[in-house]
LOMI-376568 format. One record per residue: residue number from 1; residue in three letters; y, z, x of N, C-alpha, C in turn. Coordinates in nm, 4 decimals, padded with zeros to 6 digits. Atoms other than C-alpha are relative to their C-alpha. Last residue first. Layout:
BEGIN
{node NUM; 'ALA'; {Y; Z; X}; {Y; Z; X}; {Y; Z; X}},
...
END
This chain:
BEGIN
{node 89; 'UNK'; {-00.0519; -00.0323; 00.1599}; {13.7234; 04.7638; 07.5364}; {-00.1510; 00.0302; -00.0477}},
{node 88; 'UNK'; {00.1223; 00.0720; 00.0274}; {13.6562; 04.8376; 07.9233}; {-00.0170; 00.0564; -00.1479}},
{node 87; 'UNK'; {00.0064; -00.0694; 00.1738}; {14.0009; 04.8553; 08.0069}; {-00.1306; -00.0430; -00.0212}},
{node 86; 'UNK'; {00.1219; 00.0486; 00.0499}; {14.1700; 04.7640; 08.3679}; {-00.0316; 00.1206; -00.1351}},
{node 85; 'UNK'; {00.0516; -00.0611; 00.1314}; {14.5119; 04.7341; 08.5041}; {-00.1377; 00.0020; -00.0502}},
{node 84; 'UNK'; {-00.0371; 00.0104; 00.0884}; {14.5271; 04.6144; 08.8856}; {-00.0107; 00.0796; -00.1509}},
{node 83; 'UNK'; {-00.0744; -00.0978; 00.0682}; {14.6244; 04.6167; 09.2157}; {-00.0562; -00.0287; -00.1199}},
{node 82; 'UNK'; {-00.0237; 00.0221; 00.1465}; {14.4511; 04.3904; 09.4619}; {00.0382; 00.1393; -00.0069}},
{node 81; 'UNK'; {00.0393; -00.1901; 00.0889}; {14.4997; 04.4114; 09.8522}; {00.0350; -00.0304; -00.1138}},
{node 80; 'UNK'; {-00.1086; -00.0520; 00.0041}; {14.5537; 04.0226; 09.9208}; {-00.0810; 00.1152; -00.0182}},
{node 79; 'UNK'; {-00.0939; 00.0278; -00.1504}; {14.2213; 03.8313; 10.0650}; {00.1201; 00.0660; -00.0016}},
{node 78; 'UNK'; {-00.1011; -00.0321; 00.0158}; {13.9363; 04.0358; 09.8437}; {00.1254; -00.0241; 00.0939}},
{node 77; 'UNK'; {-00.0306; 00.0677; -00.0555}; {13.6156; 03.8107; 09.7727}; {00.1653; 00.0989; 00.0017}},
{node 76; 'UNK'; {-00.1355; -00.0050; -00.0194}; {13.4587; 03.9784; 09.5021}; {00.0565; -00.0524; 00.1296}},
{node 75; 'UNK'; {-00.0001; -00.0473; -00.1399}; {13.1081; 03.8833; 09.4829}; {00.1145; -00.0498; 00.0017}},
{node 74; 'UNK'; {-00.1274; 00.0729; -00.0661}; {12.9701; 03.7952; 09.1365}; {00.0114; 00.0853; 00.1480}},
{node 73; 'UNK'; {00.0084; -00.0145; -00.1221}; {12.6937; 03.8764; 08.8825}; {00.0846; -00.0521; 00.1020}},
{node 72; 'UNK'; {-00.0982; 00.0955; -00.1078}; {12.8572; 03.8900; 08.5353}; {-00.0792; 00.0670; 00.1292}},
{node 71; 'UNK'; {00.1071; 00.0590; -00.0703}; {12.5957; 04.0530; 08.2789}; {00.0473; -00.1179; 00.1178}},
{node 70; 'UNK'; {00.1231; -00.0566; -00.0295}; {12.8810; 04.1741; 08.0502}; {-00.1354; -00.0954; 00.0255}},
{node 69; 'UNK'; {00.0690; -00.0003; 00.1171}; {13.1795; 03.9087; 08.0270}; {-00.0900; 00.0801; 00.0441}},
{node 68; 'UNK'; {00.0902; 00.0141; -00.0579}; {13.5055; 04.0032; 08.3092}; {-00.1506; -00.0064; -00.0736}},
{node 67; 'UNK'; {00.1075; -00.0592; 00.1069}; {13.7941; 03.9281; 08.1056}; {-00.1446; -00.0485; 00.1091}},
{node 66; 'UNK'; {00.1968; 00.0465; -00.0321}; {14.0898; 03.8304; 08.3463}; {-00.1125; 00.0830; -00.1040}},
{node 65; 'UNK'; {00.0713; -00.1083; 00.0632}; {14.4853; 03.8664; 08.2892}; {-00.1304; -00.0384; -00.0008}},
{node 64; 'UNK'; {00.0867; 00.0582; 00.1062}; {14.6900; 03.6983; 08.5871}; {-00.1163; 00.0916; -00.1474}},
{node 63; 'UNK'; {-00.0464; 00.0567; 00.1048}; {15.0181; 03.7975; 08.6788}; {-00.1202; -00.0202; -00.0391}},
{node 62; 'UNK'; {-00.0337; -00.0965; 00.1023}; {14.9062; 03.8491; 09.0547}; {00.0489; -00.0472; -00.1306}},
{node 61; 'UNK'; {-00.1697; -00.0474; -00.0455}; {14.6560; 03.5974; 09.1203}; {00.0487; 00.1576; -00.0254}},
{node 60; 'UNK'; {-00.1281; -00.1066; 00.0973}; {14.3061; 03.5568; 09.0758}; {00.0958; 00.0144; 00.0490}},
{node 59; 'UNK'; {-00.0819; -00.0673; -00.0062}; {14.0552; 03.2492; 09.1716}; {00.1099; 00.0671; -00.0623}},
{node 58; 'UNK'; {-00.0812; -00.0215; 00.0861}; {13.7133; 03.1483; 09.0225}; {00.1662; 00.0729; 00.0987}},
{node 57; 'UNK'; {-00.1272; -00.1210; -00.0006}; {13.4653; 03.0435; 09.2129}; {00.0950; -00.0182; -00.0987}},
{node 56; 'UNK'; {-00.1018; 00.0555; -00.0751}; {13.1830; 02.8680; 09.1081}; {00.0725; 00.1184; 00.0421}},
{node 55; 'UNK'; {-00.0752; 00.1269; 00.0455}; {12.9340; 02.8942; 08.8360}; {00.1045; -00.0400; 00.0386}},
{node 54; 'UNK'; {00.0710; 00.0808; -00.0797}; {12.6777; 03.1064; 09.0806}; {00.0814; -00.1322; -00.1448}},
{node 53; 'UNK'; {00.1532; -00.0129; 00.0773}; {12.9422; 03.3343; 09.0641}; {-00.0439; -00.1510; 00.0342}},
{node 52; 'UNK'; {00.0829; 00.1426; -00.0499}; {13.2464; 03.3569; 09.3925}; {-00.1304; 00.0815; -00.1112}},
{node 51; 'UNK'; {00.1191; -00.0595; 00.0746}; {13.5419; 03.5844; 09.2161}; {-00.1037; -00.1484; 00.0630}},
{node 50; 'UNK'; {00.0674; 00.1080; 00.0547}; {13.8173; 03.4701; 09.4849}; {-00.1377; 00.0802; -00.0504}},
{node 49; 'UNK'; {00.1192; 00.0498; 00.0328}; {14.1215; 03.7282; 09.4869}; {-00.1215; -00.1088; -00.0440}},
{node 48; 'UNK'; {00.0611; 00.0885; -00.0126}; {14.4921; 03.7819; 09.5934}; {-00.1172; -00.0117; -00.0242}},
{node 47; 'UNK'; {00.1545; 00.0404; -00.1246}; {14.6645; 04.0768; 09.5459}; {-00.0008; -00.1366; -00.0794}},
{node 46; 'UNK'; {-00.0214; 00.0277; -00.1350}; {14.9077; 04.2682; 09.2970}; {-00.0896; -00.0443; 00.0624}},
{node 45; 'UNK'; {-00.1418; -00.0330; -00.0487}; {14.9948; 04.3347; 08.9311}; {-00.0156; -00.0279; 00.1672}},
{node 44; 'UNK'; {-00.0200; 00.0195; -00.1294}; {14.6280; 04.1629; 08.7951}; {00.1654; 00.0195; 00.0855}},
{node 43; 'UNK'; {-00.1058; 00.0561; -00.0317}; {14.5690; 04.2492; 08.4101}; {00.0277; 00.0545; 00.1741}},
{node 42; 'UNK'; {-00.0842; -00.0658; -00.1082}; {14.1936; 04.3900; 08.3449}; {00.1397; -00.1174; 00.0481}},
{node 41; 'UNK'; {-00.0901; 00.0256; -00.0159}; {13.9275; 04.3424; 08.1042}; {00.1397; 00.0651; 00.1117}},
{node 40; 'UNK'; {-00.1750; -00.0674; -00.0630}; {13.6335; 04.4540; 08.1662}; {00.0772; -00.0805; -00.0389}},
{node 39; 'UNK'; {-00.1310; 00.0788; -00.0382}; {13.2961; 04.3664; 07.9722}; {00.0834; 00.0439; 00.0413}},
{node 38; 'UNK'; {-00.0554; -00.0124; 00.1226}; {12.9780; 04.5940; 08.0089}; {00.1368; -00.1129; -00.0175}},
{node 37; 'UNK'; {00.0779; -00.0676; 00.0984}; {12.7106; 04.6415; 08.2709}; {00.0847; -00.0274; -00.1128}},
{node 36; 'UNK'; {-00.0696; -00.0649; 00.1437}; {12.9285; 04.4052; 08.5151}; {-00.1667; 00.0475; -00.1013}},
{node 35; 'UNK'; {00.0179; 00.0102; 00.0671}; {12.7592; 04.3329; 08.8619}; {00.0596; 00.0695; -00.1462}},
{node 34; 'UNK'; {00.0263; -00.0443; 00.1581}; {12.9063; 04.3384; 09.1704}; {-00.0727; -00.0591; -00.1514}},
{node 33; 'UNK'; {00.1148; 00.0649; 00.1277}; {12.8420; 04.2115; 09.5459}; {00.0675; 00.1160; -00.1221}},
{node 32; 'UNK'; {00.1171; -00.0920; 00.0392}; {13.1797; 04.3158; 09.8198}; {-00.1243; -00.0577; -00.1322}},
{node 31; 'UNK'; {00.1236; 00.1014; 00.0925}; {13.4143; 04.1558; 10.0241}; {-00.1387; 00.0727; -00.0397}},
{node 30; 'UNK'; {00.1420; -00.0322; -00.0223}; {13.7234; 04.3268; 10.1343}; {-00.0727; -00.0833; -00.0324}},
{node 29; 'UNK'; {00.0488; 00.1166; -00.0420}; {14.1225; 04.3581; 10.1810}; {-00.1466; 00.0158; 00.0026}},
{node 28; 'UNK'; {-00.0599; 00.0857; -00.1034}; {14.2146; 04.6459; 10.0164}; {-00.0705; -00.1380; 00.0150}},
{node 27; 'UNK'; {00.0707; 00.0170; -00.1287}; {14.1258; 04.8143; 09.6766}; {00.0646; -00.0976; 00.1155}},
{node 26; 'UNK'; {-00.0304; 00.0075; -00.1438}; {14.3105; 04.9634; 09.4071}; {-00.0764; -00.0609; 00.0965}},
{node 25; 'UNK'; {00.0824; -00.0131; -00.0982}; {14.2393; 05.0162; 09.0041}; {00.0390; -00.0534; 00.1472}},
{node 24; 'UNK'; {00.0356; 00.1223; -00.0739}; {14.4752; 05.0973; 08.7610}; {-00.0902; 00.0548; 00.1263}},
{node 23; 'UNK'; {00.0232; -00.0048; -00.1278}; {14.4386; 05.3089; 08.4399}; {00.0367; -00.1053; 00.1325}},
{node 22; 'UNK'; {00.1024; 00.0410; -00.0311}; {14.5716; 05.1415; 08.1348}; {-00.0269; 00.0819; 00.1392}},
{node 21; 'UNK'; {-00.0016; -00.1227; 00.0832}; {14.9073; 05.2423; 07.9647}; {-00.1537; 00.0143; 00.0610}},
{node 20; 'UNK'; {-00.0832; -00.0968; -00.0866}; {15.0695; 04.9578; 08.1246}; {-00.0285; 00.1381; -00.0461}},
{node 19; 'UNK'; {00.0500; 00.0478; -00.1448}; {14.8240; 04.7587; 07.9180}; {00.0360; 00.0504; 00.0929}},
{node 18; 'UNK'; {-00.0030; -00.1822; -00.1470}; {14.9265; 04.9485; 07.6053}; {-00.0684; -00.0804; 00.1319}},
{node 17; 'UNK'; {00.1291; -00.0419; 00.0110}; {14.8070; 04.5729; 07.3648}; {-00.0058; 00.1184; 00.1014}},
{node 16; 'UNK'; {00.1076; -00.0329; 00.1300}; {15.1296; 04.5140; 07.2480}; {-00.1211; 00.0945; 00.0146}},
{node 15; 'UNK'; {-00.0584; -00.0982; 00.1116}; {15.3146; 04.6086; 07.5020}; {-00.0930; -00.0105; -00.0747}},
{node 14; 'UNK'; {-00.0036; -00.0839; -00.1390}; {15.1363; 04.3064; 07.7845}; {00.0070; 00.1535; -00.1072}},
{node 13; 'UNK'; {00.1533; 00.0193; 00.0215}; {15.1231; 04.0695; 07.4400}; {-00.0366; 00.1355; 00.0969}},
{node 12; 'UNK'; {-00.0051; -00.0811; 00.1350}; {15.5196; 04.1280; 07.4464}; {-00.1811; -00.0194; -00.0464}},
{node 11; 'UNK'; {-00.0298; -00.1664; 00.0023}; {15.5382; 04.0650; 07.8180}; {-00.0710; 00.0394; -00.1113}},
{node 10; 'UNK'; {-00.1239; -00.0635; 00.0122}; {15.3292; 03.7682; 07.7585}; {00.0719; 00.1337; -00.0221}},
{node 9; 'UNK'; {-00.0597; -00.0569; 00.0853}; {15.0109; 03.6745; 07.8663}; {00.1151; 00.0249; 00.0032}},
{node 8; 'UNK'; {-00.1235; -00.0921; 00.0126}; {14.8172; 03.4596; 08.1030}; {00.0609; 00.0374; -00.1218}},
{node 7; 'UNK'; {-00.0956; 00.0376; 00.0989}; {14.4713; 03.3941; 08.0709}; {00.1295; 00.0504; 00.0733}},
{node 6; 'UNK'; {-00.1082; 00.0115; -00.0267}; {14.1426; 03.3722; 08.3100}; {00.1319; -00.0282; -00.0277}},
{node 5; 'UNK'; {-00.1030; 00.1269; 00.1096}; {13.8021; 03.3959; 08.1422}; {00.1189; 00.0452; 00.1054}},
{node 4; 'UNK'; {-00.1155; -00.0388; -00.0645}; {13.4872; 03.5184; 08.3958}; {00.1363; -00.0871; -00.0658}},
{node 3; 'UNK'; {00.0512; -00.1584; -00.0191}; {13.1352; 03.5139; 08.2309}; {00.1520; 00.0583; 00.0671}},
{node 2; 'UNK'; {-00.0374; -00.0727; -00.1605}; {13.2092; 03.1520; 08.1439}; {00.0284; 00.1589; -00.0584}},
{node 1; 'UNK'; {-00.1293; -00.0624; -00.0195}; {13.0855; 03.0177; 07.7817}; {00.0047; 00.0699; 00.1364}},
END
């Protein structure tokens, strides 16, 4: 199973689950190494992003909702300034 899922949702999935109720997180244009200790989830309101793991890249939009799986090694890739919701359920 991939360490990085990529869904879209619907408003009423968006409500359901308080997503707009979520902290958000900010960064500019960048490129940086991470590792997940735990799973994130997180809905994407602004930017551009390529998650590069050693099972490819993965690109993010805005609109998109992403589940980051615990023990994800990756290297954010940041070409829009991201925006987004995040939740570590």
């Amino acid at each position: 199973m991939s360490k990085v899922i990529i869904k879209q949702l619907s408003e009423q999935e968006i409500i359901k689950n308080g997503i707009k109720d979520w902290p958000i997180w900010e960064k500019g244009i960048s490129r940086f190494p991470w590792t997940y200790d735990c799973d994130e989830e997180c809905l994407f309101i602004e930017g551009e992003v390529i998650i590069e793991t050693d099972e490819g890249s993965f690109s993010i939009k805005t609109g998109d909702f992403v589940i980051f799986k615990n023990g994800l090694s990756c290297t954010w890739n940041i070409k829009k300034p991201a925006r987004k919701y995040y939740n570590f359920p």
